[in-house]
N, C-alpha and C positions, 0 to 999 in steps of 0.2 A: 837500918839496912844500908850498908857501905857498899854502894855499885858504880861502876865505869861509867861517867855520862857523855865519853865523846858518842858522834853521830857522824858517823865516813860516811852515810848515805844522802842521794841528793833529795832534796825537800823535805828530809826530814825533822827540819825545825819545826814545820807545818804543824805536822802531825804533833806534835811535843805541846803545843799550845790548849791549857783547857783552862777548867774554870777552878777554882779554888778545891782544895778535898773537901766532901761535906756537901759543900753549896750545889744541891739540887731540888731544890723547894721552889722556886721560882722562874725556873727554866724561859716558861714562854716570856718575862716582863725581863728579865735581865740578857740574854741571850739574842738579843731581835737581832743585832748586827754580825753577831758570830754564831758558822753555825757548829752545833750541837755535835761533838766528836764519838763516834761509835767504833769499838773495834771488836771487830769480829773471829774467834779462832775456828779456825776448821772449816772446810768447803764441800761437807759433803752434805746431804738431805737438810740437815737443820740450820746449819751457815746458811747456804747458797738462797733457800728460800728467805731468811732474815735479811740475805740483802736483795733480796729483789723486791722484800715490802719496806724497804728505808727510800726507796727513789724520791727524794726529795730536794730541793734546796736546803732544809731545814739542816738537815745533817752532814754530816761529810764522815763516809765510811772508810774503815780499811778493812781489809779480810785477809788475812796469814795463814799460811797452810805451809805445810809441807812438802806437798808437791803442787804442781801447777794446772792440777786437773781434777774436775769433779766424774767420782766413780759410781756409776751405779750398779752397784753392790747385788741385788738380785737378780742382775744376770751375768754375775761374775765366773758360776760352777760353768756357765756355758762355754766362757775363756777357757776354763780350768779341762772343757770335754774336746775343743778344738770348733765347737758350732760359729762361736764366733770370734771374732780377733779383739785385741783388748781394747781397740784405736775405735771399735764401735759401740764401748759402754763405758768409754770416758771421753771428759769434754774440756777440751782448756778454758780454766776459770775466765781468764782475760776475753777471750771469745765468746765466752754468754754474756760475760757485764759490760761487752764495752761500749754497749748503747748508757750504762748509765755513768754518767758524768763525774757522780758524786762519790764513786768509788776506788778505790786504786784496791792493788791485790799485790801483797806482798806473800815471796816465797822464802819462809824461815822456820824457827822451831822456838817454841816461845818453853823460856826455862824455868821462869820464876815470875810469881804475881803480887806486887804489894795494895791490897787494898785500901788502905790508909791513906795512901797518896797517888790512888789509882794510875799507877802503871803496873806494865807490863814489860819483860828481860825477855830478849831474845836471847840464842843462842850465841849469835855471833856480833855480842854487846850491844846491838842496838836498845834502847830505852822508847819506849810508845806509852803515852798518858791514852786516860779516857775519863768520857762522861757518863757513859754508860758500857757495859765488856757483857759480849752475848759467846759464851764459850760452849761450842758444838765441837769439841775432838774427838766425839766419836768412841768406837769399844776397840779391844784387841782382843787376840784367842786367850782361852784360858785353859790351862793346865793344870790346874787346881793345884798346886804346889811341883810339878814334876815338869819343869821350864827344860827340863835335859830332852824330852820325850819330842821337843818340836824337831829337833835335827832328822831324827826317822818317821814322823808325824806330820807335816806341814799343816798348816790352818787354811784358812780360805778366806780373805780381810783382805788382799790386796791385790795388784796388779801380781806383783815378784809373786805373790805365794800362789795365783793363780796360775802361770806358766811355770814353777817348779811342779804343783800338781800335775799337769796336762805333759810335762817332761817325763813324769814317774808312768802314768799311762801307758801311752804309749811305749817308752823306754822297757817296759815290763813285757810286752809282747816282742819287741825283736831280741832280746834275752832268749826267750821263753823258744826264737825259733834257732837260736847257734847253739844250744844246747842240747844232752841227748837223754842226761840221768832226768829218770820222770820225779825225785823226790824234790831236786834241783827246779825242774820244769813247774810241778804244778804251786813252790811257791811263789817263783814271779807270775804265775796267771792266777794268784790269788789277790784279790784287795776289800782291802776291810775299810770301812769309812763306822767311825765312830761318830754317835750322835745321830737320832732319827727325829731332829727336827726341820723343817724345809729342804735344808741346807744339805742336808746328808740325807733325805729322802728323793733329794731330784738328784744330789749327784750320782745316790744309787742307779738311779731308773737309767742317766743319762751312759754310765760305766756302759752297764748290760745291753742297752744302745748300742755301743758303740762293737760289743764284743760280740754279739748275736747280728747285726745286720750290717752297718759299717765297712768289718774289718775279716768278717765271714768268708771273703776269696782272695786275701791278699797276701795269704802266707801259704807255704805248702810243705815245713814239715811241723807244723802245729795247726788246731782248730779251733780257733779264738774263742768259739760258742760253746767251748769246754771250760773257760774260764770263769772261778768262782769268785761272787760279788757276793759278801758278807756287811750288814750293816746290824750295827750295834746299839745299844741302849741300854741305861741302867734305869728306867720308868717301864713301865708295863706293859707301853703298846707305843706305837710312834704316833709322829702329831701330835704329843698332850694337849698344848692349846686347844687345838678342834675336835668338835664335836666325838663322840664314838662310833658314828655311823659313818661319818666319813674317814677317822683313824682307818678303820676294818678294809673300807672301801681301800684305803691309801695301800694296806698290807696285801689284797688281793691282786692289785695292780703290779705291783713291785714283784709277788711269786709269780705272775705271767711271764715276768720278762725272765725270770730265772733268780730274781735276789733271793738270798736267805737272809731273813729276817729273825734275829736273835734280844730279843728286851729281857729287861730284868737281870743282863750282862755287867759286871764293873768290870773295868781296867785296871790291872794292878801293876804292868808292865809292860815298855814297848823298848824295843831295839830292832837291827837291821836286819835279825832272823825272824821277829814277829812280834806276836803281843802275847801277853798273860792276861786271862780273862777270871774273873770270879763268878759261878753261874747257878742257881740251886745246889748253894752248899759243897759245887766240886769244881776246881781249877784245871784249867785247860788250858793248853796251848797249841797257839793260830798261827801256823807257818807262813807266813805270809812275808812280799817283800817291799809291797806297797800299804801303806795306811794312811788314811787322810782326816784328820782332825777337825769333828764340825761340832764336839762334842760341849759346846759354852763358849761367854764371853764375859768379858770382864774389862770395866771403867778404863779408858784411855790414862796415863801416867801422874797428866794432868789431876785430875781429880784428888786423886792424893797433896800434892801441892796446893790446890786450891783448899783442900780440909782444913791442909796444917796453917794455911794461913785466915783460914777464919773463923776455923775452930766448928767449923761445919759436921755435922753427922753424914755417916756415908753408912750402905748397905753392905754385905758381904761379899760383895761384887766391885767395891770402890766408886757406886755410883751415888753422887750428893745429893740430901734430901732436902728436896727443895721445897719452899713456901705452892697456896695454890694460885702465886702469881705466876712460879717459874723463877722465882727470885730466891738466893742464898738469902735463908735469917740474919737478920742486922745489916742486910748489904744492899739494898732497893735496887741499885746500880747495876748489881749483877745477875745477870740469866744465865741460866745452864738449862742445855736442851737436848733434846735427842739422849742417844744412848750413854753420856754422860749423867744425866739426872735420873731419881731415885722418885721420879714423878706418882701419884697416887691418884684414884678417880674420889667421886665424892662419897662411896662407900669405903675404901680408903684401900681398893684395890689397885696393888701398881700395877702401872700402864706399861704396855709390853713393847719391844725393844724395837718397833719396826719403822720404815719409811716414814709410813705418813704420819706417826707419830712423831716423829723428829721436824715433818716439815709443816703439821700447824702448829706446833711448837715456836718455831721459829716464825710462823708469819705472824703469831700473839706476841712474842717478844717484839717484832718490829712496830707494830699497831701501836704495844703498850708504850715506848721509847716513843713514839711519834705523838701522841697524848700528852704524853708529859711536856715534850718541849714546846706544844704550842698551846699549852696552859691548858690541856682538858680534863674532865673527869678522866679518874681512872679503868679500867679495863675490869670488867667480872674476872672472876677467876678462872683459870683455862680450863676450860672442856673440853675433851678428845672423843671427835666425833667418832666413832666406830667404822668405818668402811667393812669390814668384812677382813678373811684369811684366804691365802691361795698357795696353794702348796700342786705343783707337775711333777707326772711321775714321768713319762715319756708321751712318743708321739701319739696326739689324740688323748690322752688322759690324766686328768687333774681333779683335784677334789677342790670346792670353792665354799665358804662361809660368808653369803654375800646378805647382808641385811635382814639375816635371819633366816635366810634360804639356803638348804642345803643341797648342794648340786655335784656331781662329778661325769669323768667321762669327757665326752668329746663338747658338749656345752659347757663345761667347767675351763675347758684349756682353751676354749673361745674366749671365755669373760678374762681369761690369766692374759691371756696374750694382747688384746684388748687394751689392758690397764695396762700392763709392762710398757705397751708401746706410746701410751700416751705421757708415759711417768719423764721417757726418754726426752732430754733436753734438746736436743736439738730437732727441726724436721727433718734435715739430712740422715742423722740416725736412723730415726723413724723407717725408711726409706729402709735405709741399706741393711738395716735389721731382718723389715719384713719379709724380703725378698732374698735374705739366706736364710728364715725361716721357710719360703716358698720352696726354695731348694731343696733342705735338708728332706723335709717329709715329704717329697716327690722323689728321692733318688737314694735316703739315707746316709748320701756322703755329708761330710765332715770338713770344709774346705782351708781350718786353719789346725790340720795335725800336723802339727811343728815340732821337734824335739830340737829343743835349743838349750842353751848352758849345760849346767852340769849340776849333779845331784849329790851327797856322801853317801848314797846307796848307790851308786853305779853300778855297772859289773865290769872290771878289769879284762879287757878282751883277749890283749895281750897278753897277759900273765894268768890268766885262770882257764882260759882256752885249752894255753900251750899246755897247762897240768893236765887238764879232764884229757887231752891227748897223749900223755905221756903215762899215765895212769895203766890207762888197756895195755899199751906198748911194753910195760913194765913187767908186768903178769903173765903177755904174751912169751917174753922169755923165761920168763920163771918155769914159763910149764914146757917150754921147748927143753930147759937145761932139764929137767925132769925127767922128761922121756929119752934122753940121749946119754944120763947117766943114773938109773934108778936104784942101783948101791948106796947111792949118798943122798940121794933124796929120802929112802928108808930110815939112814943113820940121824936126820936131820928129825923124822916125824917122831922116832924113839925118843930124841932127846927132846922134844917138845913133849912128850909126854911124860915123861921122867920130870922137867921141870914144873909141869902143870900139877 
């Protein structure tokens, strides 16, 4: 492998220094005076916890991410509803670790991995060795082959794709009120959200929120609480992971607020008039001008990369299957965790795609790195404790799977809110969460409904205005010239008729 090995960054020679390829059999007796080089991709749930359990002398961490903040990602549809701002469910990396000493945080894009000679290629040629590589990057949305569908579709994975959603929102109700045609009208107050798992069953709840209480006196020649919230599924009921009694529970909750609820739907096609549905045997079409994509996820790019360079098995999802250390086969050195790994339990069910699996994940990857280098037995193989499932549909109602207790209701979205708020990195957060929580379910307002950037569904105000107004105008004289000469409007209707 023929790569670039200048280093324009400062102290990056540091980092370049490890131990031979291979040599890690004797970590603790060879190692005492240097320490143990760990690099870590990705800062979200399964990164950020791996380096909070490496705080050692022992080691010297890096962590590289992409961006410079850790997102937490389940309460991102609330960005996406305007509940809250995105500045209160992300955290800058450098700001949670800079109590530990032992770590720096580089902001890059790692392009290539050679395990052979354990480095790792940035984007913009830097070269980083390691002793051990713990790569959490995380999933991205998945289209299942129809990557053209994201342009009218957004995902919900990021900061951007969360304020393009919350853009399309809102943006679809002041449409909805400069217009006058109702076929025009009822498809921007339509929106469909594909996928009826968590993700698209709170953003559902949160929509109807917003349309039924919210935003109920703020227009006056539309009435918001007219607006239709369709959410999608090609499985049978929503919630598959959970229980049936709570699915049902989740379905009841969602028709209170006004969702329609459609499972058993496939998608066969989206653009910026609507979607193609496939639904008992007959195809339909969903005028709609909003859709929002919760519909799966799939292995960060990475993952591919790392396959091809170690000849790794991946699942149909591109996520690595890993040993029951959390280690690539043949590669001890390497961890994959979180939503990258193709992780199994000891019946040899995989482990499902969420938080806290990603972050004892990552605290076993750190433990097991920290054993090794100071000569201990090894680590049993990772068990993922179960915590329970928690899925909100709106204010006061959630369904919770907590330790084998089945709960919903206004005690369910106590136990949601509870954990959410403890999961939160910062106390600050914690804080300024709770208390536009306090807000919202005392007054129903919204305090971050922002329309900002721009979307390729927009509506051209200028130019499709000036038509829908020139349209009436058009006609209106047609029917003046009519009545002011109806000789020739006679000779005109003959010869349509003669043509037809």
């Amino acid at each position: 492998m023929n790569r670039k090995t200048a280093n324009p960054f400062r102290n990056e020679e540091d980092a370049l220094e490890t131990a031979p390829a291979g040599d890690d059999s004797s970590a603790g007796s060879t190692r005492v005076n240097k320490p143990w080089k760990v690099v870590i991709v990705g800062g979200g749930f399964g990164g950020l916890s791996a380096a909070q359990g490496l705080k050692s002398s022992s080691v010297e961490v890096t962590l590289i991410d992409r961006r410079n903040y850790h997102l937490f990602q389940p309460l991102l549809y609330q960005a996406a509803t305007g509940s809250l701002s995105p500045g209160e469910i992300a955290f800058p990396l450098r700001g949670v670790l800079s109590k530990q000493k032992n770590i720096r945080v580089w902001l890059g894009t790692v392009q290539d991995i050679d395990p052979g000679s354990k480095r790792i290629f940035l984007a913009d040629g830097a070269i980083l060795r390691y002793d051990s590589l713990i790569l959490a990057a995380g999933s991205e949305t998945a289209y299942y082959g129809h990557n053209e569908w994201q342009k009218c579709a957004p995902g919900l994975k990021s900061i951007e794709e969360a304020t393009a959603v919350r853009h399309k929102i809102l943006y679809s109700f002041e449409v909805a009120e400069r217009i006058s045609d109702p076929a025009q009208r009822r498809a921007w107050l339509t929106f469909v959200i594909v996928g009826a798992g968590p993700t698209g069953v709170e953003l559902s709840g949160a929509i109807a929120e917003i349309a039924r209480q919210t935003l109920k006196n703020d227009f006056r020649s539309i009435h918001p609480e007219e607006a239709q919230i369709i959410l999608l599924d090609g499985a049978p009921r929503v919630l598959m992971p959970f229980p049936k009694s709570l699915s049902d529970r989740a379905s009841r909750s969602l028709a209170e607020l006004g969702v329609q609820v459609k499972c058993g739907a496939m998608v066969e096609h989206v653009d910026e008039a609507g979607l193609t549905i496939q639904s008992n045997g007959q195809t339909d079409l969903i005028a709609a001008k909003t859709v929002i994509w919760a519909g799966g996820i799939m292995a960060s790019p990475l993952g591919k990369i790392l396959a091809s360079r170690t000849k790794a098995e991946t699942d149909k999802g591109g996520r690595i299957k890993v040993r029951p250390d959390l280690t690539v086969p043949n590669y001890s050195d390497i961890y994959v965790i979180g939503d990258l790994a193709a992780a199994v339990d000891p019946k040899g069910k995989p482990l499902p795609g969420l938080a806290q699996v990603a972050m004892q994940g990552g605290t076993y990857a750190a433990k097991a790195i920290l054993r090794k280098v100071k000569g201990r037995p090894e680590l049993r193989p990772f068990h993922y404790f179960d915590k329970g499932s928690l899925a909100v549909i709106g204010r006061a109602a959630a369904v919770a799977d907590v330790f084998g207790l089945h709960i919903s209701g206004l005690p369910a979205w106590i136990v949601w809110a509870f954990i959410h708020l403890m999961y939160l990195v910062t106390f600050q957060s914690r804080l300024l969460v709770l208390f536009q929580w306090a807000i919202q379910d005392l007054t129903f307002g919204r305090g971050a409904r922002l329309i900002t950037g721009s979307a390729p569904s927009d509506f051209n105000f200028n130019e499709e205005l000036s038509e829908l107004r020139t349209a009436p105008e058009t006609k209106a004289e047609a029917t003046a010239t009519s009545a002011l000469n109806p000789e020739a409007e006679r000779m005109r209707s003959e010869q349509r008729i003669s043509l037809g």
